[in-house]
C-alpha positions in Angstrom: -28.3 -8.8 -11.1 -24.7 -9.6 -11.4 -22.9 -11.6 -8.5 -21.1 -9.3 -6.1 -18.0 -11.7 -6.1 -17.9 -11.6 -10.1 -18.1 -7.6 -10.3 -14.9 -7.4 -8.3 -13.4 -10.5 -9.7 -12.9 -12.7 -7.0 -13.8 -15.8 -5.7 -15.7 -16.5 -2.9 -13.4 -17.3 0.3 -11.4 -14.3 -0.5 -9.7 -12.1 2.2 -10.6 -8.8 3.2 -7.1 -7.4 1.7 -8.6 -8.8 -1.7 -11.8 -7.2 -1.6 -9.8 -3.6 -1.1 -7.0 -4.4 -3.2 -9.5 -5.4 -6.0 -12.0 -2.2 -5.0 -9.3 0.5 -5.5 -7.9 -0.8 -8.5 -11.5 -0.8 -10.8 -12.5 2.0 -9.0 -9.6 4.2 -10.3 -10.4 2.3 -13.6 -14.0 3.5 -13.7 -14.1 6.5 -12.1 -16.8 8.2 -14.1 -14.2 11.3 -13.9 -11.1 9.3 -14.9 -9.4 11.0 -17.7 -10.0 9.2 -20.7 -13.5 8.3 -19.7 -14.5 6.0 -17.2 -17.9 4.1 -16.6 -20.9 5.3 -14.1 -23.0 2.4 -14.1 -19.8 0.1 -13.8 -18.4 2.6 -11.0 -22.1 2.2 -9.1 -21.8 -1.4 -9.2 -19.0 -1.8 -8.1 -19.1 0.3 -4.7 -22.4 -1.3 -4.1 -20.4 -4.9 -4.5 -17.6 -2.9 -2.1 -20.2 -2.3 0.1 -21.4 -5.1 0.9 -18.5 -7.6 0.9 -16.4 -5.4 2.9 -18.6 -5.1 6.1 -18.9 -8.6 7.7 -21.8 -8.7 8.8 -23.7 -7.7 5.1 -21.3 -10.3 3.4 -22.3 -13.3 5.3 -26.2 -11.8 4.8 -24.9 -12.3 1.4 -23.3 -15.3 1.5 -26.4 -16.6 2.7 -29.0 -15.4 1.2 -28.2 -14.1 -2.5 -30.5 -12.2 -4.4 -33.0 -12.6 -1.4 -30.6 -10.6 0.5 -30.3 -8.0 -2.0 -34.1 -7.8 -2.5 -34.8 -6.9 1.2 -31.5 -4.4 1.1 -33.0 -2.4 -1.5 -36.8 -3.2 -0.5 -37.5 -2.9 -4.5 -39.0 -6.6 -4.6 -42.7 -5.8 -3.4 -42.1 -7.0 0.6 -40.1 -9.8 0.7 -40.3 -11.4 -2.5 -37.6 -13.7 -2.3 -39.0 -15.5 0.9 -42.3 -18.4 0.4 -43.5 -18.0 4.3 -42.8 -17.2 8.2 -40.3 -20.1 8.3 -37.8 -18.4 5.5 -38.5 -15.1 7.1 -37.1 -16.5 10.0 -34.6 -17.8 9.1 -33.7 -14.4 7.3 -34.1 -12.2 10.3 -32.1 -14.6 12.8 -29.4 -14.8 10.4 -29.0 -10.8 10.8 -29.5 -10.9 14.6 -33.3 -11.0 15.2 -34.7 -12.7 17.8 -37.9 -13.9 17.1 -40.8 -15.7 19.4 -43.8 -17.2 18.6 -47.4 -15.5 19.5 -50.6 -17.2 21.4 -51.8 -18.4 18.1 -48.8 -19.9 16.3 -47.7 -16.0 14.9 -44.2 -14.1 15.0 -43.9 -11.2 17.4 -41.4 -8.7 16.1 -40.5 -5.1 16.4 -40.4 -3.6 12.4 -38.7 -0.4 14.0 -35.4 -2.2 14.8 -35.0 -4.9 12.0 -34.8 -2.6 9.0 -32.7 -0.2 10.3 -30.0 -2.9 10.1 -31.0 -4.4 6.5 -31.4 -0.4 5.2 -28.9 1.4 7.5 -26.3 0.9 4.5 -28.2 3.6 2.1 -27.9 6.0 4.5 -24.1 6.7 3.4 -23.0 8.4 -0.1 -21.6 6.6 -2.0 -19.5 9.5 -3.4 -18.0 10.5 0.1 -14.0 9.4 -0.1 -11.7 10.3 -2.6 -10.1 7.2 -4.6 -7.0 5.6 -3.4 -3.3 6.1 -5.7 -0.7 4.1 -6.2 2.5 5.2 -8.2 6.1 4.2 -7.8 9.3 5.9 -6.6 13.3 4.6 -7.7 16.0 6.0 -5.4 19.5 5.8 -4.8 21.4 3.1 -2.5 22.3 5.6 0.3 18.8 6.9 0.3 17.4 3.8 1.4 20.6 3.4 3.9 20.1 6.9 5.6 16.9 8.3 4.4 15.7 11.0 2.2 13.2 13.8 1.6 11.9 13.6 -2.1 9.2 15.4 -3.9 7.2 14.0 -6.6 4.2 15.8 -9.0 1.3 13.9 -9.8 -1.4 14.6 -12.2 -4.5 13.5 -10.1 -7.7 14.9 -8.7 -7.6 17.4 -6.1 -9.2 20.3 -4.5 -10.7 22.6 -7.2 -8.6 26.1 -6.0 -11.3 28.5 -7.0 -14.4 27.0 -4.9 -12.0 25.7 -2.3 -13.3 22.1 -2.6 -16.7 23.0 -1.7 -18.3 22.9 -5.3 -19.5 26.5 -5.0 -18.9 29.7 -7.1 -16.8 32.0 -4.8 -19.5 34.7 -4.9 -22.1 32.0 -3.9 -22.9 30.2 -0.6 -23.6 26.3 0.4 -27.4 25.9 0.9 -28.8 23.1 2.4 -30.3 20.9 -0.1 -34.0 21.2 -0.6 -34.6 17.6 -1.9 -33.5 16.0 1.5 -33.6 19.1 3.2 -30.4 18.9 4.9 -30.7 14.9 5.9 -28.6 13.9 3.3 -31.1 10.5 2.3 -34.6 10.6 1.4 -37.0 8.1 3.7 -40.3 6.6 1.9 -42.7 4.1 3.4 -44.2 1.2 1.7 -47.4 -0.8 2.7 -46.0 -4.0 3.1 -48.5 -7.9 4.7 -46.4 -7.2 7.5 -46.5 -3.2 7.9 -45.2 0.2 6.7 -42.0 -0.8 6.0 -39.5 2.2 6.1 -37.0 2.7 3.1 -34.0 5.0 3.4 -32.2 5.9 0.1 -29.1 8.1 -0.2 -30.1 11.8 -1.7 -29.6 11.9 -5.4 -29.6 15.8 -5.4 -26.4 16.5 -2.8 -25.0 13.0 -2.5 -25.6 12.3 0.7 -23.8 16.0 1.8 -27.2 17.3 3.2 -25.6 20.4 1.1 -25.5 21.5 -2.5 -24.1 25.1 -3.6 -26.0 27.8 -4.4 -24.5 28.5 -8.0 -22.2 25.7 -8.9 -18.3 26.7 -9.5 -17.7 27.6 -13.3 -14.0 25.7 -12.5 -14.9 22.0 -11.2 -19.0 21.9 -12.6 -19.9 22.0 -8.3 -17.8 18.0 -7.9 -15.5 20.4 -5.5 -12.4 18.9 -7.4 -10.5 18.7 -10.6 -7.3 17.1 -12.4 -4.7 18.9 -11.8 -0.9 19.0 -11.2 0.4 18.7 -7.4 3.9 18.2 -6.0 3.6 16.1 -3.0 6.8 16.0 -0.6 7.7 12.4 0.4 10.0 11.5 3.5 11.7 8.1 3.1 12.6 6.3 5.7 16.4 4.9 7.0 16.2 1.4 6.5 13.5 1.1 3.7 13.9 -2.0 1.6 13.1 -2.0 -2.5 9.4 -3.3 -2.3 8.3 -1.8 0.4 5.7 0.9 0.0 4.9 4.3 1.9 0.8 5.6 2.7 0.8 9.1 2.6 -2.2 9.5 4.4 -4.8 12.3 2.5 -2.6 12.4 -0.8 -5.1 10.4 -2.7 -7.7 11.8 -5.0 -9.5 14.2 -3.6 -13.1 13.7 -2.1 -16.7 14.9 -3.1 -17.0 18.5 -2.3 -14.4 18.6 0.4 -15.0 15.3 2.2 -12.3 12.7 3.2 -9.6 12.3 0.4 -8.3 8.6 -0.4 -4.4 8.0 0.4 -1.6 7.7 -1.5 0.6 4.4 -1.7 4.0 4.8 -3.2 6.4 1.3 -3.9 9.7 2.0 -3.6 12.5 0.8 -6.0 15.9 0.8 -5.0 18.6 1.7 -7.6 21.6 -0.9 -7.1 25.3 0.2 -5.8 27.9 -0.7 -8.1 30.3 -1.0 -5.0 28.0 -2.2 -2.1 25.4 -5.1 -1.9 23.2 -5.2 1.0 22.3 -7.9 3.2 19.1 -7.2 5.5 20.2 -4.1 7.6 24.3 -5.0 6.8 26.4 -4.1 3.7 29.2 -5.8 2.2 31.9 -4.5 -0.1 35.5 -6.3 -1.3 39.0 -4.6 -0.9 42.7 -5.7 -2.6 44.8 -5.8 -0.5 48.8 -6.5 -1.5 50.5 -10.0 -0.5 53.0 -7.9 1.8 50.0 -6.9 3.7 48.2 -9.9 3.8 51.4 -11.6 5.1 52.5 -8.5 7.7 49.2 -6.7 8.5 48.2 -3.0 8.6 45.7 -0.4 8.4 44.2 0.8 4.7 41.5 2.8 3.4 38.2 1.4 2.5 34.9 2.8 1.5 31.6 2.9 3.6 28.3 4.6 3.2 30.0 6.9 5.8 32.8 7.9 3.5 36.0 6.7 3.8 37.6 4.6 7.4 40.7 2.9 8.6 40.6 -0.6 8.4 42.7 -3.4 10.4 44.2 -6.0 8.1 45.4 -8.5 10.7 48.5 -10.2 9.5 48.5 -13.8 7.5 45.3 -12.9 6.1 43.9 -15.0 3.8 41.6 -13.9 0.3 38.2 -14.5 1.4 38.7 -13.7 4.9 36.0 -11.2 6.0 36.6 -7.9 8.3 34.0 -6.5 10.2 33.1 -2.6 10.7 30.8 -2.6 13.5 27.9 0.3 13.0 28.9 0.6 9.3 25.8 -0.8 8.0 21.7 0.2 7.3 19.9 2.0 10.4 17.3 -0.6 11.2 13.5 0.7 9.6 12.0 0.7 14.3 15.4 0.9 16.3 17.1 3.6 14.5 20.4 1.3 15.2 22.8 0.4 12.5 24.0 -2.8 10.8 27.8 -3.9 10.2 29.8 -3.8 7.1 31.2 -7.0 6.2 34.4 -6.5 3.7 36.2 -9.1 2.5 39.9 -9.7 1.4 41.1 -10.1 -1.9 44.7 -10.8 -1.7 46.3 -9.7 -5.0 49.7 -11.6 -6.1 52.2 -9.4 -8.0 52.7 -11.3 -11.8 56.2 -9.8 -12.1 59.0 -9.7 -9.5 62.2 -7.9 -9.3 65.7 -9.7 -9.5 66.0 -8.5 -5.7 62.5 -9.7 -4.6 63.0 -13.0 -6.5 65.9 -14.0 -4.6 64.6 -12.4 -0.7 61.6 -15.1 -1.6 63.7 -17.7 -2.3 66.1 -17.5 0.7 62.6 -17.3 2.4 61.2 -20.9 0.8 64.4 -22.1 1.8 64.2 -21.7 5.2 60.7 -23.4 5.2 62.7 -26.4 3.5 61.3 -25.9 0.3 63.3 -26.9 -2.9 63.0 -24.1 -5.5 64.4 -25.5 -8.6 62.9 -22.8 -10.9 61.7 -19.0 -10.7 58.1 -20.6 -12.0 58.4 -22.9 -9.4 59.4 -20.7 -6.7 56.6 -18.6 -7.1 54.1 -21.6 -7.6 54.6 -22.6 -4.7 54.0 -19.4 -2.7 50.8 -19.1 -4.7 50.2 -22.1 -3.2 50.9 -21.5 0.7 48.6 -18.3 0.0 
């Protein structure tokens, strides 16, 4: 049998966000309904490996005890095949949280009732309950991801068959309970064991686990209770979102076996760049030109926000690069719902040509800060200078 580890593609200390990351992405690429063609026996293994490694408690069985572990899971070994004696059997039942004490003549006293319902209480869930978790992207615009946005998209995944409602049955037809497992939903067999019956619970192959199967299966989805189908899902980003980040849309994944739980959907959103404003965390910054007359004498001009056009304050003798602050101008924070500040800085723009008139009022004006202008080129070398 192939190392749980290996069918997921992981190694051995890896996290629990691993296992899950790696689960949902093979099991949307085996899905035995995936379009295309997927894999059953590939799909099985790999929610048995998912089984496992994501409960703690079965993974460090695992860890532990390898293929023994598995052979006493599945009881398909003949008793405990894996084990030579009382002392490995032990071991094996302490390290799943047996206690164990010794008898008059040098025996184990144990209760069989209570340790395999631990080592078999696994089986007893279908494997074919949740839908699969999706993951697609979304790109939206700057002042989305500033203010917010509602957006719809339309995937092409599996949901809820409309004709037998998601419950695999023709609409004329009723759910039974399934006569297999009659309505338990896993089928219990006993096995003479050295030590005992031992009891073996196995998930129903007939309803899945359900307990359920319909009475005449729907013509529409072959009784699976879903098909692949077009579905436009609505989508609220939030204010503040940054590119990257993703969004669960809890129930939008595909949907599950004859109506049970459906997976989610995860959605990674790309934002598309401003050509005017760059953001900074939750604060924006833009540039404005400004003239050398108001650089030098100050004022109020027009400048562009996510908010539409404001006044701004140009303080006199200010400098290019000098940055002004619009308090509250900037991205509402993704918790607070407060807003960060837009940042604009000063380009001071110096005019190339100059009338007869201005030439000489900037002149008389180096003079009295003792400069000596021997040239127009000079003159106004200088000034770019002091600027």
């Amino acid at each position: 049998m192939a190392d749980y580890y290996e069918i997921l593609g992981l190694q051995k200390n890896s996290s629990k966000d691993e296992i899950r990351r790696a689960y949902r992405r093979l099991a949307h690429e085996y899905h035995p309904d995936k379009q295309g063609g997927g894999d059953e026996k590939q799909f099985r293994e790999i929610n048995e490996a998912y089984e496992v490694l994501s409960d703690e408690v079965k993974r460090a069985q695992y860890d532990k005890f390898g293929q023994t572990f598995e052979q006493a899971r599945s009881a398909s070994g003949g008793g405990f095949g894996g084990f030579s004696g009382f002392e490995d059997l032990s071991e094996f039942m302490h390290g799943v949280g047996e206690n164990f004490s010794r008898g008059p003549f040098g025996g184990m006293q144990f209760d069989f009732g209570d340790i395999f319902s631990d080592i078999f209480g696994g089986a007893r869930q279908s494997r074919r309950a949740r839908g699969v978790d999706l993951e697609t992207a979304l790109q939206i615009d700057f002042l989305d991801s500033v203010f917010g946005a509602e957006k719809e998209i339309v995937l092409d995944k599996k949901d809820i068959c409309p004709r037998c409602k998601g419950n695999g049955a023709e609409p004329d037809s009723k759910v039974i309970t399934c006569p297999k497992c009659h309505g338990q939903g896993q089928i219990t067999s006993r096995k003479q064991t050295i030590f005992g019956n031992v009891q073996h619970v196995a998930v129903c192959d007939r309803c899945q686990g359900q307990g359920k199967i319909p009475e005449k299966e729907c013509t529409e989805c072959h009784g699976q209770g879903a098909r692949k189908q077009k579905k436009p899902i609505k989508i609220t980003i939030p204010a503040g979102i940054e590119s990257g980040q993703r969004i669960k849309v809890t129930g939008e994944g595909e949907a599950g076996y004859r109506g049970s739980q459906p997976g989610d959907l995860y959605i990674a959103v790309k934002i598309r760049p401003s050509t005017e404003f760059e953001r900074e965390g939750y604060d924006i910054r833009s540039t404005v030109s400004i003239s050398f007359y108001q650089a030098a004498l100050g004022g109020k001009i027009q400048v562009n926000t996510v908010d539409g056009k404001v006044m701004l304050k140009i303080p006199s003798g200010t400098q290019g690069g000098d940055v002004l602050r619009l308090r509250g101008k900037g991205v509402t924070h993704y918790q607070t719902q407060k807003r960060g500040d837009h940042f604009v800085t000063a380009r001071v723009m110096i005019p190339k040509k100059l009338s007869k008139k201005e030439k000489e009022v900037f002149r008389k004006l180096a003079e009295e800060k003792g400069e000596n202008i021997e040239t127009d080129d000079g003159v106004w070398g200088k000034i770019k200078d002091a600027i």
